[in-house]
C-alpha positions as CSV (number, residue, x, y, z in Angstrom):
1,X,18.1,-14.5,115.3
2,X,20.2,-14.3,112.2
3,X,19.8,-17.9,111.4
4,X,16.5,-18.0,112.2
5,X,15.4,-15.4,109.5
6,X,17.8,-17.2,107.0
7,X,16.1,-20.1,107.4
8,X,12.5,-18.2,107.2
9,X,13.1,-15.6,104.2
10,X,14.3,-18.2,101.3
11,X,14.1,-21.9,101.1
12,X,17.0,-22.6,100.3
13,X,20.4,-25.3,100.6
14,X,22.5,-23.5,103.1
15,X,26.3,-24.8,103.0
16,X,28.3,-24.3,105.7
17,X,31.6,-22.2,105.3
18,X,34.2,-21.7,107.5
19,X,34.4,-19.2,110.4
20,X,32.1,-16.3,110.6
21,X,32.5,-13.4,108.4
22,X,33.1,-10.1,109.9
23,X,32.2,-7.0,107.7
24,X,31.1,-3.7,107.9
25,X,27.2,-3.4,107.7
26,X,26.2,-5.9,104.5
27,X,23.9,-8.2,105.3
28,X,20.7,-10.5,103.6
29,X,17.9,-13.3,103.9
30,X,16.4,-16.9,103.5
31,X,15.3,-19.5,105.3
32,X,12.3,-22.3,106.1
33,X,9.9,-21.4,109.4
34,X,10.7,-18.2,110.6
35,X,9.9,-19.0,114.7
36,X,10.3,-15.3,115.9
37,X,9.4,-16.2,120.0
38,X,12.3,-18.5,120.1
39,X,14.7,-15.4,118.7
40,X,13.3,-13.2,121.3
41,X,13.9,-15.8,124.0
42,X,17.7,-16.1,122.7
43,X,18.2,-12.0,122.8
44,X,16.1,-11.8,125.7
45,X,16.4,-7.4,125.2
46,X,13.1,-7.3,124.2
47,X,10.5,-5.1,126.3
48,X,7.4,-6.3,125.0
49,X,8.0,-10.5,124.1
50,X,5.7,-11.7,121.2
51,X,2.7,-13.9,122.3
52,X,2.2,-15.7,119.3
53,X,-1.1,-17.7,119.0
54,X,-2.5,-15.4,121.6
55,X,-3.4,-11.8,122.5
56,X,0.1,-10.2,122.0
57,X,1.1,-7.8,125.1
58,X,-0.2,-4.3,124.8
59,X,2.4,-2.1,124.9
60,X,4.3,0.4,122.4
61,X,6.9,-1.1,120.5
62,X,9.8,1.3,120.2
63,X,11.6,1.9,116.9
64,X,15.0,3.6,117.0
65,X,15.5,4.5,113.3
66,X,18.7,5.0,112.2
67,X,20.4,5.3,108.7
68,X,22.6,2.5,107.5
69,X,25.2,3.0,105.0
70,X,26.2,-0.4,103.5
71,X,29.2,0.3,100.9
72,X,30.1,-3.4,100.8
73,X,27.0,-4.1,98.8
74,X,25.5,-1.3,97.7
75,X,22.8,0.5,99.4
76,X,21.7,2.5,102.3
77,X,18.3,1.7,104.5
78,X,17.3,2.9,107.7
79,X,16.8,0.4,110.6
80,X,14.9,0.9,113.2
81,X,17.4,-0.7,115.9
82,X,21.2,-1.5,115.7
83,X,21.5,-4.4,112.8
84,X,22.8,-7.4,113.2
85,X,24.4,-8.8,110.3
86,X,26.0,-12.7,108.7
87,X,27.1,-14.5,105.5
88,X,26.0,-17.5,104.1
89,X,26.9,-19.8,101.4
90,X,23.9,-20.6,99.1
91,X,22.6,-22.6,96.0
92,X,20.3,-21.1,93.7
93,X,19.4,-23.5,90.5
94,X,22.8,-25.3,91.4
95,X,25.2,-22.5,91.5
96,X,26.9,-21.6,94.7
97,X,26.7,-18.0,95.9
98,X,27.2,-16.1,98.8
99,X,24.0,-14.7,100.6
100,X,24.5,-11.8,103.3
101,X,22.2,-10.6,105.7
102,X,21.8,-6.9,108.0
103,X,18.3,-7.2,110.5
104,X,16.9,-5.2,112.9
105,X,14.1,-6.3,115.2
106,X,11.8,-3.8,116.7
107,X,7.9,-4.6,118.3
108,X,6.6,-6.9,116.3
109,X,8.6,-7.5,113.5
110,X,11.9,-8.2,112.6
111,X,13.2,-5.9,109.1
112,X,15.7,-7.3,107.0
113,X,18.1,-6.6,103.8
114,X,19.8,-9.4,101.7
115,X,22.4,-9.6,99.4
116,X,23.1,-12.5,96.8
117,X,26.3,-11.8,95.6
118,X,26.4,-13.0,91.6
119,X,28.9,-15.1,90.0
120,X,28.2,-12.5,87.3
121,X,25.4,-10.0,86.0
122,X,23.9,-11.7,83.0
123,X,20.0,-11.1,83.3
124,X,19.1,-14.6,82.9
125,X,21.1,-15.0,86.3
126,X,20.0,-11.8,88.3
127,X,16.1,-13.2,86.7
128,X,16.8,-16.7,88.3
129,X,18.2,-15.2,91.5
130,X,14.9,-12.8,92.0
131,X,12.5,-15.8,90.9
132,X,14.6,-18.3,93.6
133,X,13.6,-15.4,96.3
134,X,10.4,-14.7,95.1
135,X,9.2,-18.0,95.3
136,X,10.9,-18.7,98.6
137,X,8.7,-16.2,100.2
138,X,5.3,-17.0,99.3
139,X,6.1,-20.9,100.1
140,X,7.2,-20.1,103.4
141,X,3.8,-18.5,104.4
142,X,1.7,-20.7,102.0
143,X,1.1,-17.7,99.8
144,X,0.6,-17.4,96.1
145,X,4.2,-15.7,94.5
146,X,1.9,-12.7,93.8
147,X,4.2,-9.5,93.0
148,X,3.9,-6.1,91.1
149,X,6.6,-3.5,89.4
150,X,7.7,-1.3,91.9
151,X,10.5,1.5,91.4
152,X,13.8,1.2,93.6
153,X,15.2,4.9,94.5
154,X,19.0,5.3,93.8
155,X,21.1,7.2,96.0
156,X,22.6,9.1,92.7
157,X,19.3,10.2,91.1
158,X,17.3,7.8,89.3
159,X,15.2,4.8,89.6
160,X,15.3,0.5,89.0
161,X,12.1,-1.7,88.3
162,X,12.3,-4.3,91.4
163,X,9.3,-6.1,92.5
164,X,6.7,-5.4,95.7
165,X,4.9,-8.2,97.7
166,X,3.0,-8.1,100.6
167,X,1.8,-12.2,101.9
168,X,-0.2,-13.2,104.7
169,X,-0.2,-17.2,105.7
170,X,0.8,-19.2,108.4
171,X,4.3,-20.4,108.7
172,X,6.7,-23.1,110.7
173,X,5.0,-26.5,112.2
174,X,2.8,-24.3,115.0
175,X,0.9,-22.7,111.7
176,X,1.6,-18.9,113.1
177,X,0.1,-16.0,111.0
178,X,3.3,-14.1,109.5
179,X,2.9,-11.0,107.2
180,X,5.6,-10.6,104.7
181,X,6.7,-6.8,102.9
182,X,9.2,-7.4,100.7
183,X,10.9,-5.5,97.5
184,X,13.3,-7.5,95.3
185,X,15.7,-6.1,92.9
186,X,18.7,-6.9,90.8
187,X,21.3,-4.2,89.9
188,X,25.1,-5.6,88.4
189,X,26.2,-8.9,90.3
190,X,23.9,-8.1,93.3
191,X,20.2,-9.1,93.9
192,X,18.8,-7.8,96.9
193,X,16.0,-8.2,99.1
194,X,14.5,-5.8,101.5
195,X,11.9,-7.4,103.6
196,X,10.0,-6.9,107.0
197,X,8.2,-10.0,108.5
198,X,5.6,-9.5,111.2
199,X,3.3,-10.9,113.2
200,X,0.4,-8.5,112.5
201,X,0.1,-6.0,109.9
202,X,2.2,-3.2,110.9
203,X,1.7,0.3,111.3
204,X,2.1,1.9,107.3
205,X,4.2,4.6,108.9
206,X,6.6,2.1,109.7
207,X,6.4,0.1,106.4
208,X,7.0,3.2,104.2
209,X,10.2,4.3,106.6
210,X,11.7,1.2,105.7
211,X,10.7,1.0,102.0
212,X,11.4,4.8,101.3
213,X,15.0,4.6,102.7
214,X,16.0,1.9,101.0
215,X,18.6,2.6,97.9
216,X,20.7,1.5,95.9
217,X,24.5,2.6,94.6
């Protein structure tokens, strides 16, 4: 699954890197078509599969929220199911950096929160990072980049300008319908991306749990 929503949430270069890192809880986003049957099929601990490009199965998709406390990177979110997390090696206007990934999949959806670790935390390079993820997004669903200020919570008191989107298109070779929530936001040498991609619009109970939660160090 982890892969798979790499390869959905950014387009971008993705260099392979030695073995697997283990961490505690840190992990983030990008990718091409996001094909969310075939994770299923690989976890196969799903109650209710996804029928995508037909009537999905009625029943009630359960979400186990719990709070995640990610002190590797910076910020705490609640999940609604134990996260899964990886590390990649990405390029971003020609500069390696390292992307992480934490994701949680519950009913329809799958929720994530990236990390792009920084080679430092000039603006011009936390702007290009956010634009690079931005952009990566709305292609992936054949949206317009379409985004608006939106206020980040810290955990200490306070608040950061990120950006909000919300996309609807179709994405990967079968044309599926995907709806993208997503906040973006740069703070020191990190840029991160919180982001839930569903097959239908989702309940706004559930999109505000995950939205609220989310802070920064």
């Amino acid at each position: 699954m982890l892969r798979t929503v790499f390869r959905f949430l950014a387009r971008i270069s993705i260099i392979p890197f030695g073995r697997p890192v283990s961490r505690s809880p840190s992990f983030a986003l990008a990718g091409a078509a996001f094909r969310l049957p075939r994770a299923r099929a690989v976890l196969g601990t799903m109650a209710c599969a996804l029928a995508l490009g037909g009537a999905l199965t009625a029943c009630s998709p359960t979400f186990d929220w719990r709070t995640i406390m990610n002190n590797d990177d910076g910020y705490t979110v609640d999940l609604p199911a134990k996260p899964d997390n990886d590390q990649r090696a990405v390029q971003i206007d020609g500069t390696p950096m390292q992307m992480a990934m934490q994701t949680a999949e519950a009913g329809d959806a799958v929720f994530a929160v990236g990390t792009v670790m920084l080679p430092n935390d000039d603006p011009q390079t936390q702007r290009a990072a956010l634009e690079f993820l931005r952009t990566g997004l709305a292609r992936n669903v054949g949206a317009a980049p379409d985004a608006h200020a939106v206020q980040i919570p810290l955990a200490a008191g306070g608040r950061v300008m990120g950006l909000e989107m919300k996309l609807t298109g179709e994405a990967g070779s079968k044309h599926e319908t995907r709806t993208v929530y997503a906040r973006l936001v740069a703070r020191g040498r990190h840029v991160y991306q919180a982001a839930i991609i569903a097959s239908k619009p989702l309940q706004q109970e559930q999109v505000d749990q995950f939205f609220s939660s989310f802070q920064l160090y």
